[in-house]
Z-matrix of the N, CA and C atoms (Angstrom, degrees):
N
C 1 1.445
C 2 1.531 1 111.97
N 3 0.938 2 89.44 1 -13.72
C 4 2.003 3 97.63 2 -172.82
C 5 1.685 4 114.60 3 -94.35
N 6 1.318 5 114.02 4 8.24
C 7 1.423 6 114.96 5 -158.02
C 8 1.325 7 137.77 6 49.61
N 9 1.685 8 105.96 7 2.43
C 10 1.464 9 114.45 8 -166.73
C 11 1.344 10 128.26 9 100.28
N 12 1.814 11 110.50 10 7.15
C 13 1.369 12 137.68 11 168.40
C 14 1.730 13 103.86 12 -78.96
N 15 0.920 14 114.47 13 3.92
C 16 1.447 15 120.04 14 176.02
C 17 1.233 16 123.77 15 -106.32
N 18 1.075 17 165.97 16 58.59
C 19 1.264 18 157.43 17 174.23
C 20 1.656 19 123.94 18 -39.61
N 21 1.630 20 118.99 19 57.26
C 22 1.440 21 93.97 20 179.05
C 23 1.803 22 133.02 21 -68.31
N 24 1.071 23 99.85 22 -169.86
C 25 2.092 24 97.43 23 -161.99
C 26 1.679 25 73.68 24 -124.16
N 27 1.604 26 95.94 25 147.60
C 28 1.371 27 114.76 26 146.77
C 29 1.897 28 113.71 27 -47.48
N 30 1.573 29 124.86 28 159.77
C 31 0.806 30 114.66 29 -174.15
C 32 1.951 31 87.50 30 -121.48
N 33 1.808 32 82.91 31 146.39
C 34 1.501 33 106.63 32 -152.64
C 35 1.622 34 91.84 33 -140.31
N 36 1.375 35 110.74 34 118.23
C 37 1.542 36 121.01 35 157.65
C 38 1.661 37 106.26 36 -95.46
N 39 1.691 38 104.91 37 163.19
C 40 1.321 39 104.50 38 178.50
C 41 1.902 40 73.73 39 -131.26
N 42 1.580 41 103.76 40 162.62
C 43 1.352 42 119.57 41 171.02
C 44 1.161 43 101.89 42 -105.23
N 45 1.700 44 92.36 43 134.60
C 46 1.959 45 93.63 44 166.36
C 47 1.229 46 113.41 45 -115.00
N 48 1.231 47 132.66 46 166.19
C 49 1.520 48 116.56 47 -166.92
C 50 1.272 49 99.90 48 -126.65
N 51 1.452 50 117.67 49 19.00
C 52 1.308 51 115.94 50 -176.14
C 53 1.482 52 107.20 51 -143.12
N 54 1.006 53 124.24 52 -10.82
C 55 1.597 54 138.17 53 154.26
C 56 0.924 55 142.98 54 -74.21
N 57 1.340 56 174.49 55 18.85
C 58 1.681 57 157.00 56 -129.29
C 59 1.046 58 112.03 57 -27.89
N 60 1.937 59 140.64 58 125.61
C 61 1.013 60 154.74 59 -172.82
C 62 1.667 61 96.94 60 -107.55
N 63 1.351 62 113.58 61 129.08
C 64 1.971 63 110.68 62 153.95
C 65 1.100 64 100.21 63 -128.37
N 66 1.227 65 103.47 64 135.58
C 67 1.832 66 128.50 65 163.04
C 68 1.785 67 111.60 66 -93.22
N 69 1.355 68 98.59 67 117.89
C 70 1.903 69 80.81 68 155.80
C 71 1.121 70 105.59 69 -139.00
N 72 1.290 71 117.44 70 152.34
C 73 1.693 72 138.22 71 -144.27
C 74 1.591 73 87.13 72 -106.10
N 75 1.345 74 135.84 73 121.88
C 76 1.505 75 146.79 74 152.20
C 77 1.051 76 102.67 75 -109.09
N 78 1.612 77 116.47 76 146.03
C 79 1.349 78 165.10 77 169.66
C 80 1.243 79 128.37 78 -95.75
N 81 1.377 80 141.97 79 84.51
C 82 1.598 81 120.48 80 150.73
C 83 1.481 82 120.87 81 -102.07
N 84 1.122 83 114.53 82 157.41
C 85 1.575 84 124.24 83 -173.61
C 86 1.387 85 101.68 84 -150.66
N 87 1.098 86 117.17 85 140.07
C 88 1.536 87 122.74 86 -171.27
C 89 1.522 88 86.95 87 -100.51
N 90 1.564 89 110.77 88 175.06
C 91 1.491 90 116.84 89 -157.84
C 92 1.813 91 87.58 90 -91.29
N 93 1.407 92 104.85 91 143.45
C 94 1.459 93 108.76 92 178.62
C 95 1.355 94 136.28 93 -57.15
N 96 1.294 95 108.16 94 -7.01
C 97 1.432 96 111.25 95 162.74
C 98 1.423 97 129.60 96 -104.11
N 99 1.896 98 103.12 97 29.43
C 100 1.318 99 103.92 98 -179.41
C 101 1.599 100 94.55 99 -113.00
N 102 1.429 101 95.89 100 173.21
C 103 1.657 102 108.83 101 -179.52
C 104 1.338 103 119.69 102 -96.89
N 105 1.452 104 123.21 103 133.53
C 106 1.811 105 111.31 104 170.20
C 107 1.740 106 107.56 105 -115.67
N 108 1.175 107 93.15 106 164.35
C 109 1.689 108 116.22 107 176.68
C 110 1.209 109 105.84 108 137.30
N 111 1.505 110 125.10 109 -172.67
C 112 1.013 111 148.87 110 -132.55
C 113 1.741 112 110.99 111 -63.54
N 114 0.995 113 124.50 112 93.09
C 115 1.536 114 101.10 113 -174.92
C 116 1.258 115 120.42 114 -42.17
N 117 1.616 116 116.48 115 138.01
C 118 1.590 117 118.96 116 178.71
C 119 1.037 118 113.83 117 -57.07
N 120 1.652 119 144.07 118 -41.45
C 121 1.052 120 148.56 119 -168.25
C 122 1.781 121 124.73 120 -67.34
N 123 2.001 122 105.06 121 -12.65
C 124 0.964 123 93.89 122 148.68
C 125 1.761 124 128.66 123 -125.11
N 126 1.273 125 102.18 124 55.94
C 127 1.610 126 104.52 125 -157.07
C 128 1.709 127 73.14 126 -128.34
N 129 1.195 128 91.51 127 165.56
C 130 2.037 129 119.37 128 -177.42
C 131 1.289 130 110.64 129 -173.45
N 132 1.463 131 117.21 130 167.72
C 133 1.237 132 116.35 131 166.02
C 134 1.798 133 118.55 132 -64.17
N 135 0.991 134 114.30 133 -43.31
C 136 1.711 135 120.41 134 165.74
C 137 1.943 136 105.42 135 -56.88
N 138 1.033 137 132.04 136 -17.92
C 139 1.257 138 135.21 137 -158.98
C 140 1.206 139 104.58 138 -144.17
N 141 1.381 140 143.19 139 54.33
C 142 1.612 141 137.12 140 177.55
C 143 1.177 142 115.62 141 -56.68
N 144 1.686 143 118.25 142 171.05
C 145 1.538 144 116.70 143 175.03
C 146 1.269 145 107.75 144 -70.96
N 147 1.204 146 112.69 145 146.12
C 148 1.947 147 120.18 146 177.98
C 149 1.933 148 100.60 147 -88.56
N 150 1.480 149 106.40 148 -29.91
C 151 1.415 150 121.23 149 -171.59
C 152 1.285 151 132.63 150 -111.12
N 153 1.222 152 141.86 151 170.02
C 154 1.347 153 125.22 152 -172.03
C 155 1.183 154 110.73 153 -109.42
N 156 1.709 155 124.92 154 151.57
C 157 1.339 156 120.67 155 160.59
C 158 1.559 157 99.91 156 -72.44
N 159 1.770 158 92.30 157 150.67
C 160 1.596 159 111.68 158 168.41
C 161 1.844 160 108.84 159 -138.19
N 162 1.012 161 93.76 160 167.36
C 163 1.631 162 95.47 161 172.13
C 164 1.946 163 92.71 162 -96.63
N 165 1.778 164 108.35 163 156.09
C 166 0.762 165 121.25 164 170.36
C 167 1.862 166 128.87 165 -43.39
N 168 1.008 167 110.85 166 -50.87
C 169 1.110 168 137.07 167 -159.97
C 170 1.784 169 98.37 168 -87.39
N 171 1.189 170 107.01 169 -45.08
C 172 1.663 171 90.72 170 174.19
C 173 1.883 172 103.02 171 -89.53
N 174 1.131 173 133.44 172 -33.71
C 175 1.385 174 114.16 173 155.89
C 176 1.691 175 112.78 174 -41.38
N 177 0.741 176 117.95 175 -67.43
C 178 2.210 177 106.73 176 -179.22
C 179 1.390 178 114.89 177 -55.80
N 180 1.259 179 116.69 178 -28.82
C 181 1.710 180 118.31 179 179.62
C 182 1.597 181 96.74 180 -74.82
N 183 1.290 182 108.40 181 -66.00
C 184 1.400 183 105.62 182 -176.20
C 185 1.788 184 120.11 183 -59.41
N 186 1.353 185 133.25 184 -19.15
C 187 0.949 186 134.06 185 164.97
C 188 1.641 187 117.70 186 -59.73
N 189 1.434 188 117.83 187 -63.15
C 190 1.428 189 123.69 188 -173.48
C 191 1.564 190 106.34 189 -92.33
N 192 1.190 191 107.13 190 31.95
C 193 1.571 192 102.10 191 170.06
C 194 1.793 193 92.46 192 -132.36
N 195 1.058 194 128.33 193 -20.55
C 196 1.919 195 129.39 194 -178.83
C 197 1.690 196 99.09 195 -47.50
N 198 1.446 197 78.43 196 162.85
C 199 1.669 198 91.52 197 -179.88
C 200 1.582 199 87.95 198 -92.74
N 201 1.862 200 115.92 199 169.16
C 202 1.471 201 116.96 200 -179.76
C 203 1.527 202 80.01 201 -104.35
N 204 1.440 203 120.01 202 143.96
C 205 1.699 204 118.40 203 -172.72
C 206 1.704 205 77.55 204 -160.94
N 207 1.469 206 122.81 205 21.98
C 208 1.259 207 106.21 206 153.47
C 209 2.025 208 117.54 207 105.03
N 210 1.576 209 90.07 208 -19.81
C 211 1.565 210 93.62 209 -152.55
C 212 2.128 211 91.40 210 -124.11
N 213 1.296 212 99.77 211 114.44
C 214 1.449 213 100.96 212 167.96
C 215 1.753 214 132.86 213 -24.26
N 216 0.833 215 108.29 214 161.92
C 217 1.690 216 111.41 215 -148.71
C 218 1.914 217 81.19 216 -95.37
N 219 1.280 218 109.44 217 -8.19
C 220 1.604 219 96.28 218 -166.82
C 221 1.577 220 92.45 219 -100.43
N 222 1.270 221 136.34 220 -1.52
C 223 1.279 222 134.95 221 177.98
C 224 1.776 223 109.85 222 -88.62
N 225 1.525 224 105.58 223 -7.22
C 226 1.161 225 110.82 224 176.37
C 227 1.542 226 104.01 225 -89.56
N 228 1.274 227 114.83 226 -16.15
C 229 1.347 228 109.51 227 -159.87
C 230 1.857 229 89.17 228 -103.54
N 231 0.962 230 120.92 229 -19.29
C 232 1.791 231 112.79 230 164.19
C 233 1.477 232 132.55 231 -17.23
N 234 0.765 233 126.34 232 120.72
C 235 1.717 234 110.07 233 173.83
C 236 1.261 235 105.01 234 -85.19
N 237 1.586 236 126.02 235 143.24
C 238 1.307 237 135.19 236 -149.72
C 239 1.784 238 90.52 237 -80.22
N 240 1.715 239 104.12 238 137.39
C 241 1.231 240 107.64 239 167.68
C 242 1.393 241 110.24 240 81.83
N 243 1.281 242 136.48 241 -6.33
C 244 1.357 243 143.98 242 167.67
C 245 1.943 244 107.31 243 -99.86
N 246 1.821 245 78.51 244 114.85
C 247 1.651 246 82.05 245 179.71
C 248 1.664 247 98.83 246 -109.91
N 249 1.928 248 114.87 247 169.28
C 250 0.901 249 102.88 248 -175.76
C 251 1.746 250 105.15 249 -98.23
N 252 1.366 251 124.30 250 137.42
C 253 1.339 252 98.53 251 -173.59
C 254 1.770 253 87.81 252 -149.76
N 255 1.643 254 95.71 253 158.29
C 256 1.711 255 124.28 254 -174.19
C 257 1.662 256 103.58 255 -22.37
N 258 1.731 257 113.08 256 -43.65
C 259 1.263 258 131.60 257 -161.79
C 260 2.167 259 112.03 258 -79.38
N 261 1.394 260 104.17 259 -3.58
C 262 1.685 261 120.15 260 -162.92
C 263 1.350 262 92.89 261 -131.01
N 264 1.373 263 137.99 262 -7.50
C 265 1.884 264 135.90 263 156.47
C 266 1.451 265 82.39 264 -83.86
């Protein structure tokens, strides 16, 4: 949604051995007949989408049905030939 103005991090616990740690796992999913990708508001002709729109419902089918070949599920969603670079944040 960010065009690639986002940088998220892998998610990384550290153990403490002297603390109590809780994790809780949240979920959102937009209703399946809506669309995701790039919000319009930050895409332009100077700034194109790096990613593709999808409908909900074939983004989740197509996610938990991919082969694991190593490479994030958001590199599938790339538009070919669009890299993200200093000049597209």
């Amino acid at each position: 949604m960010s065009n690639g103005a986002y940088k998220s991090v892998e998610h990384r616990a550290t153990v403490n051995s002297e603390k109590e740690r809780i994790s809780i796992a949240m979920f959102y999913l937009p209703k399946f007949e809506s669309e995701i990708g790039p919000a319009v508001s930050l895409t332009s002709p100077e700034n194109p989408p790096l990613f593709k729109r999808i409908g909900v419902k074939k983004y989740v089918e197509d996610y938990f049905t991919r082969d694991l070949d190593g490479k994030s599920y958001l590199e599938h969603m790339r538009i070919s030939g669009q890299k993200v670079t200093k000049a597209s944040i």
